[in-house]
DSSP file (Angstrom, degrees, kcal/mol; ACC not computed):
  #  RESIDUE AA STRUCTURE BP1 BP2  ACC     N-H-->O    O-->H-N    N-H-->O    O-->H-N    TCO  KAPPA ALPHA  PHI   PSI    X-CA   Y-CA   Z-CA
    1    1 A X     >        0   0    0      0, 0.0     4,-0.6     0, 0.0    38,-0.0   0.000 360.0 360.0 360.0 -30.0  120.3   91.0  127.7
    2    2 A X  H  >  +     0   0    0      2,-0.2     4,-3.2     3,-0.2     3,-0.4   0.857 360.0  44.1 -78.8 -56.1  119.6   94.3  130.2
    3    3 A X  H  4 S+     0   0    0      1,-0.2     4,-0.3     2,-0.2    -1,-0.1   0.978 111.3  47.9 -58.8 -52.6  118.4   96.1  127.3
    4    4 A X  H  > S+     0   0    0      1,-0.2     4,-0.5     2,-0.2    -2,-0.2   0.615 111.0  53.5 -40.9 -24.5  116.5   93.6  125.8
    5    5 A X  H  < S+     0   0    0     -4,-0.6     4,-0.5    -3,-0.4    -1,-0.2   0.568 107.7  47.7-110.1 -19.0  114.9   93.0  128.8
    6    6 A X  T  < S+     0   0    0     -4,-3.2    -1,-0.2     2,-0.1    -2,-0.2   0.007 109.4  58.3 -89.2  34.3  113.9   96.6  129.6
    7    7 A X  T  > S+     0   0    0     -4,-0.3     4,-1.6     3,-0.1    -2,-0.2   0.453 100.1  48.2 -52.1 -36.1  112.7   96.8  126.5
    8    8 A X  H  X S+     0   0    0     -4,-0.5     4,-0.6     3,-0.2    -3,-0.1   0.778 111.1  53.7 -55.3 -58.2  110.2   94.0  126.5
    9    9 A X  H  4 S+     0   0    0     -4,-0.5    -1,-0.1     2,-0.1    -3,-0.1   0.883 115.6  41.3 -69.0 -15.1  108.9   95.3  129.7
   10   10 A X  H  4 S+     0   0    0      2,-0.1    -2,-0.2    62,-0.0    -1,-0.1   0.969 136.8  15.7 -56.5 -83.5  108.4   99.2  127.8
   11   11 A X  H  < S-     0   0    0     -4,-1.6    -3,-0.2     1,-0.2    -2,-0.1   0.539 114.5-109.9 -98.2 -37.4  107.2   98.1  124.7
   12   12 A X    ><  -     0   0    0     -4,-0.6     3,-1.3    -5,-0.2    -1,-0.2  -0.054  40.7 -74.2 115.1 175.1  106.1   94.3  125.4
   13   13 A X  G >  S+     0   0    0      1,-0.3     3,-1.1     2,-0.2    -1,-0.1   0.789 124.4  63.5 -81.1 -36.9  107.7   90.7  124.1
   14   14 A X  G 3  S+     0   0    0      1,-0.3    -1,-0.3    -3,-0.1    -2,-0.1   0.668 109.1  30.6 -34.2 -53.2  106.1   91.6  120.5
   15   15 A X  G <  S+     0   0    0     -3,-1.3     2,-0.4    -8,-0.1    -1,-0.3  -0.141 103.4  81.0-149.2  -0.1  107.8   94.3  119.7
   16   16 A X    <   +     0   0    0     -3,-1.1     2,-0.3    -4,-0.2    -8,-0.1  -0.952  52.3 145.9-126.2 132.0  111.2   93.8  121.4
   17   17 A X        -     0   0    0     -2,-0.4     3,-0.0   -10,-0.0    -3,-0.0  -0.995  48.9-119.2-143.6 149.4  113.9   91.5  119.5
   18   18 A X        -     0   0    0     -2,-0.3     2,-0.5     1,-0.1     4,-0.0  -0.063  53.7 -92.0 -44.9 171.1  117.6   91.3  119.1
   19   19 A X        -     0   0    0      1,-0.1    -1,-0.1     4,-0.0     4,-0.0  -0.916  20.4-148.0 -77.9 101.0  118.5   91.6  115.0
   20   20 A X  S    S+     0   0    0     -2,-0.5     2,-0.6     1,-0.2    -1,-0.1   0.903 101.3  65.2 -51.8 -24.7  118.8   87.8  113.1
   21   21 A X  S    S-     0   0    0     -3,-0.0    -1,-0.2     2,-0.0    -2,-0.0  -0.858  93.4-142.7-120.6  97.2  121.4   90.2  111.2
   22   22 A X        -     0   0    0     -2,-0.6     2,-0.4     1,-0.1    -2,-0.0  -0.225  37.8-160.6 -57.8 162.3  124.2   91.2  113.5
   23   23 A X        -     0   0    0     -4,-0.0     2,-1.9     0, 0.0    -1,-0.1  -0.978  25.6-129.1-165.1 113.5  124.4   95.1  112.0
   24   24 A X        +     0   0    0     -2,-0.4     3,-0.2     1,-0.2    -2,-0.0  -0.451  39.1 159.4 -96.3  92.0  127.1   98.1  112.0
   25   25 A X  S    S-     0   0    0     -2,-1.9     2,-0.3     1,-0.3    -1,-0.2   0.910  71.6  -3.3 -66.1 -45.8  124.9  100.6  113.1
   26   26 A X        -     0   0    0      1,-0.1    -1,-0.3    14,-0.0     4,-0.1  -0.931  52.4-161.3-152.3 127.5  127.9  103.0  114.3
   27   27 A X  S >  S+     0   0    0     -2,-0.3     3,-0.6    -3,-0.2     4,-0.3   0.627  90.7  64.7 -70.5 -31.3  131.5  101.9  114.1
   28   28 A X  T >> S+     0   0    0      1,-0.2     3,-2.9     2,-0.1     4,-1.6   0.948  92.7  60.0 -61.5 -27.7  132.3  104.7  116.7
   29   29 A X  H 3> S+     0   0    0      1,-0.2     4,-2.7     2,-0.2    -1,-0.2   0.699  93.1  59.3-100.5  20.8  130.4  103.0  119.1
   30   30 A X  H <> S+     0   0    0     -3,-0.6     4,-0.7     2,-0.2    -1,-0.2   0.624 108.2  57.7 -67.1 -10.7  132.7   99.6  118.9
   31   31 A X  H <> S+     0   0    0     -3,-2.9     4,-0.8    -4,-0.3     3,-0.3   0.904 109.8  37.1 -98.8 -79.2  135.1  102.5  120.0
   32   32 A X  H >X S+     0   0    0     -4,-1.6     4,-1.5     1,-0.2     3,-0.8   0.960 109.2  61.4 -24.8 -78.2  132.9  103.3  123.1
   33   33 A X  H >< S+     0   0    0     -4,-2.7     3,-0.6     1,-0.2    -1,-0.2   0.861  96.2  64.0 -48.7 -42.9  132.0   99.7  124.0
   34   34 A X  H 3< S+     0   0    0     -4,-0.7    -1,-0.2    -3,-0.3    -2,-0.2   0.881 114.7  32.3 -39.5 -57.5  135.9   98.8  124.6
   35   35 A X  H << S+     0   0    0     -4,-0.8     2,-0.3    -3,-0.8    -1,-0.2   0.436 131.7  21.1 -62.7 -21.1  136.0  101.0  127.2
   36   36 A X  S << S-     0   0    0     -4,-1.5    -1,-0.2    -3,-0.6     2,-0.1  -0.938  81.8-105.7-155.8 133.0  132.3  100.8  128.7
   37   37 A X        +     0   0    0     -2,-0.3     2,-0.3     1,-0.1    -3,-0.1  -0.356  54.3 154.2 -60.4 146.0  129.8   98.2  128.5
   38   38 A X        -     0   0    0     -2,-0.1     2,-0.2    -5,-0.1    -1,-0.1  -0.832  37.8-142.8-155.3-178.2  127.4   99.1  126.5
   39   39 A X        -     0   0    0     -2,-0.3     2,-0.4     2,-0.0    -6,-0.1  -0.793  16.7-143.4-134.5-174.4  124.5   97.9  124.1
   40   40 A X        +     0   0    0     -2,-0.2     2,-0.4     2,-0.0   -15,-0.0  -0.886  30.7 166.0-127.1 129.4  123.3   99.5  120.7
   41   41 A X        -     0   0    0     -2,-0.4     2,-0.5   -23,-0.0   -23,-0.1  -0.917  28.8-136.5-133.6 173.1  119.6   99.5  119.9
   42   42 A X        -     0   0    0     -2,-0.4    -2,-0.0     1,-0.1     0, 0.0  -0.932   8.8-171.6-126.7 133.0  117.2  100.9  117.8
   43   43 A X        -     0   0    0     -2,-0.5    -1,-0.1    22,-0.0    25,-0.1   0.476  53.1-103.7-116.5  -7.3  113.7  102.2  118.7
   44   44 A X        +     0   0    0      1,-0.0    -2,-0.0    21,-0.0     0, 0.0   0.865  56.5 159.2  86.6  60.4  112.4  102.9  115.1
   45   45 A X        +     0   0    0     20,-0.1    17,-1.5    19,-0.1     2,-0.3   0.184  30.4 110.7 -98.9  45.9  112.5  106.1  114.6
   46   46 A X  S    S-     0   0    0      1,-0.2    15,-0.1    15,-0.2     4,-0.1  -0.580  83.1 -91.7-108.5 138.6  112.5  106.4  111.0
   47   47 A X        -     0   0    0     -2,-0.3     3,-0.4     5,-0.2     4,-0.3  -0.165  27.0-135.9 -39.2 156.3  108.9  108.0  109.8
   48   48 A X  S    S+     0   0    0      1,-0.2    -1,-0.2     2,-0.1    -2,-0.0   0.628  93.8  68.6-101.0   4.7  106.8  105.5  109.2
   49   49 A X  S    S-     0   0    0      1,-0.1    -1,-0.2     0, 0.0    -2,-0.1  -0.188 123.7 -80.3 -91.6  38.6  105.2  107.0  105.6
   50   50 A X        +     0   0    0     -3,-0.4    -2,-0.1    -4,-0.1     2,-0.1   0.992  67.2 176.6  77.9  49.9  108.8  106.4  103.8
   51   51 A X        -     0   0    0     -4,-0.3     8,-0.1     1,-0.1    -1,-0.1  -0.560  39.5 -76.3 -77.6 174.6  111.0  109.1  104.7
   52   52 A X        -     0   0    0      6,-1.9     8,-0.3    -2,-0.1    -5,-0.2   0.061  57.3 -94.7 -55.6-178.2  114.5  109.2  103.7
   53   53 A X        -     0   0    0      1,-0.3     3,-0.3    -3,-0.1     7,-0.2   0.272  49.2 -77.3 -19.3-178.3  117.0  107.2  105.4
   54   54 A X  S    S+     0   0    0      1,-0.1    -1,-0.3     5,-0.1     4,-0.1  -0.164 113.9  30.4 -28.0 164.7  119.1  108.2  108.2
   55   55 A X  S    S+     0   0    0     -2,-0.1    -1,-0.1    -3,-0.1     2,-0.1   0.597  94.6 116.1  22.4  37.9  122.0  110.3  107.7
   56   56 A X  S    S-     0   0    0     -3,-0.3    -1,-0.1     1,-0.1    -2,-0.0  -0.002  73.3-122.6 -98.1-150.8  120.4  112.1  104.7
   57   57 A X  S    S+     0   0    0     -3,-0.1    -1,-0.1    -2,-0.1    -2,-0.1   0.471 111.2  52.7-119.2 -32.5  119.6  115.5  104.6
   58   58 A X  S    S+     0   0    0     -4,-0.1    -6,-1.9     2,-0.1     2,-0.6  -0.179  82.7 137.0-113.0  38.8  115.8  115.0  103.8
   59   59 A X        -     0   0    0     -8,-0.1     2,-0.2    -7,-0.0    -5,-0.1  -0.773  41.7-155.4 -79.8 136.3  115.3  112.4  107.1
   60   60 A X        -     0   0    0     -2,-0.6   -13,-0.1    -8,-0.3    -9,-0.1  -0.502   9.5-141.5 -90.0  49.7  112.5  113.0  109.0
   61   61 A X        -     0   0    0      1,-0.2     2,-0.5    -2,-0.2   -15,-0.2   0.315  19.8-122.7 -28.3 156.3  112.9  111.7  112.8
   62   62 A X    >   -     0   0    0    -17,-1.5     3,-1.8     1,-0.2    -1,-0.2  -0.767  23.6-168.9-109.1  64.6  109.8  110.0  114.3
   63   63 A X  G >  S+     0   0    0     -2,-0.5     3,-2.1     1,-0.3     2,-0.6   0.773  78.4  80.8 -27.4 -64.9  109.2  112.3  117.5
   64   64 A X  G 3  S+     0   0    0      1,-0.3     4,-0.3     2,-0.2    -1,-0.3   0.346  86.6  52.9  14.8 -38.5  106.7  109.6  118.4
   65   65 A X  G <> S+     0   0    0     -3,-1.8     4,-1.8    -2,-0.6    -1,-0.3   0.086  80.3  88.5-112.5  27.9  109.4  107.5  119.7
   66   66 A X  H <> S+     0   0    0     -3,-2.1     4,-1.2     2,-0.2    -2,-0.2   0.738  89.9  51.9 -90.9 -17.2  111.2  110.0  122.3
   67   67 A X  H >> S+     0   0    0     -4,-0.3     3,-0.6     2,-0.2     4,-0.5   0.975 107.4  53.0 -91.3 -39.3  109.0  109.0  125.2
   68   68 A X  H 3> S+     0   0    0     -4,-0.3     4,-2.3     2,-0.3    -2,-0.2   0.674 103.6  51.8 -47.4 -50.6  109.6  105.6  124.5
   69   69 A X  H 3X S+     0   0    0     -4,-1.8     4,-0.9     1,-0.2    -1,-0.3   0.886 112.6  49.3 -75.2 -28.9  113.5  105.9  124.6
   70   70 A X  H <X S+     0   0    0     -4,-1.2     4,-1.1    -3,-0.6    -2,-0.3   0.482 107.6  55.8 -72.5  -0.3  113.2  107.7  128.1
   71   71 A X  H >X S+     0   0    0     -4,-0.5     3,-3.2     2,-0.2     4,-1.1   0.783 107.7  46.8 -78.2 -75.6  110.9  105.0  129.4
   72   72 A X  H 3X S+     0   0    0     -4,-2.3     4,-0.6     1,-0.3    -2,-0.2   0.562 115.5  43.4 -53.8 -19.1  113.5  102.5  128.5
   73   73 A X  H 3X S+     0   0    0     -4,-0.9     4,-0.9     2,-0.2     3,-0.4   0.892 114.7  54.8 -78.9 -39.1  116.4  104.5  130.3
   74   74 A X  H <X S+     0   0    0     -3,-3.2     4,-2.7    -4,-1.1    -1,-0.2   0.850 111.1  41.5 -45.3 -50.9  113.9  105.1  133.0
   75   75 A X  H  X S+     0   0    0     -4,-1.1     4,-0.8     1,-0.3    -1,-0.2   0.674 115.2  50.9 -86.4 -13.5  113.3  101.2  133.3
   76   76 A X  H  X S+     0   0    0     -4,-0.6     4,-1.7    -3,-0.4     5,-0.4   0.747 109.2  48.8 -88.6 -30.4  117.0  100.4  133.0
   77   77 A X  H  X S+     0   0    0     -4,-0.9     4,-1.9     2,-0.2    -2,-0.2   0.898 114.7  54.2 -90.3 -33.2  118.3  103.1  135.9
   78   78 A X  H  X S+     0   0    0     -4,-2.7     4,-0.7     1,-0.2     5,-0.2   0.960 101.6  46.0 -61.5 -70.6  115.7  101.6  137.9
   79   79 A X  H >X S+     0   0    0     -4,-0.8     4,-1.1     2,-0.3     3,-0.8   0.765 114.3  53.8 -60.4 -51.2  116.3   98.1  137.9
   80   80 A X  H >X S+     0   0    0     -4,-1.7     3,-2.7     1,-0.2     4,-1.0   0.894 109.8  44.8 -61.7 -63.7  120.3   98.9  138.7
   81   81 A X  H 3< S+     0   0    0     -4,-1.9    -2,-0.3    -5,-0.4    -1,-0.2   0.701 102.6  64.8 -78.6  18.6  119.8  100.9  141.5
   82   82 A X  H << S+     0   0    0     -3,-0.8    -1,-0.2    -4,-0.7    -3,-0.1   0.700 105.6  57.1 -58.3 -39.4  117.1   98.1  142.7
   83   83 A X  H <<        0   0    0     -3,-2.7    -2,-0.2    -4,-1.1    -3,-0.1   0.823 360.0 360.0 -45.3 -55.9  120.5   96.2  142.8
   84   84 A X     <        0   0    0     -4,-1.0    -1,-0.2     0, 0.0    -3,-0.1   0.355 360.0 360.0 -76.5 360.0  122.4   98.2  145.0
């Protein structure tokens, strides 16, 4: 919900959603989450002209979305230590 909800406020209600398809992005990080709460989300950086997949050799990352993932960390650190 924390994520989701700095995420909407980055990106706007449009364009942030949970998955209808619960999804095993990374098994390691079910490994992670035991120990620390956590969330896993995706910011869509896969090119958007059809590059390979992920974990291929001939992926292309989407720079495009790197300010976007520090906003949301931005908007997340904020909002805890509003808390405190």
């Amino acid at each position: 919900e924390e994520l989701l909800a700095a995420a909407r406020e980055v990106v706007g209600d449009e364009k942030a959603s949970f998955a209808e398809i619960p999804q095993m992005a990374s098994e390691d990080f079910s490994y992670l989450a035991r120990e620390v709460p956590g969330a896993y989300g995706f910011l869509g950086g896969q090119a958007p002209y059809g590059a390979s997949n992920l974990h291929n050799p001939q992926f292309d990352f989407d720079d495009r979305v790197l300010s976007t993932g520090a906003a949301l960390w931005v908007t997340i650190a904020r909002r805890r230590l509003a808390e405190s």
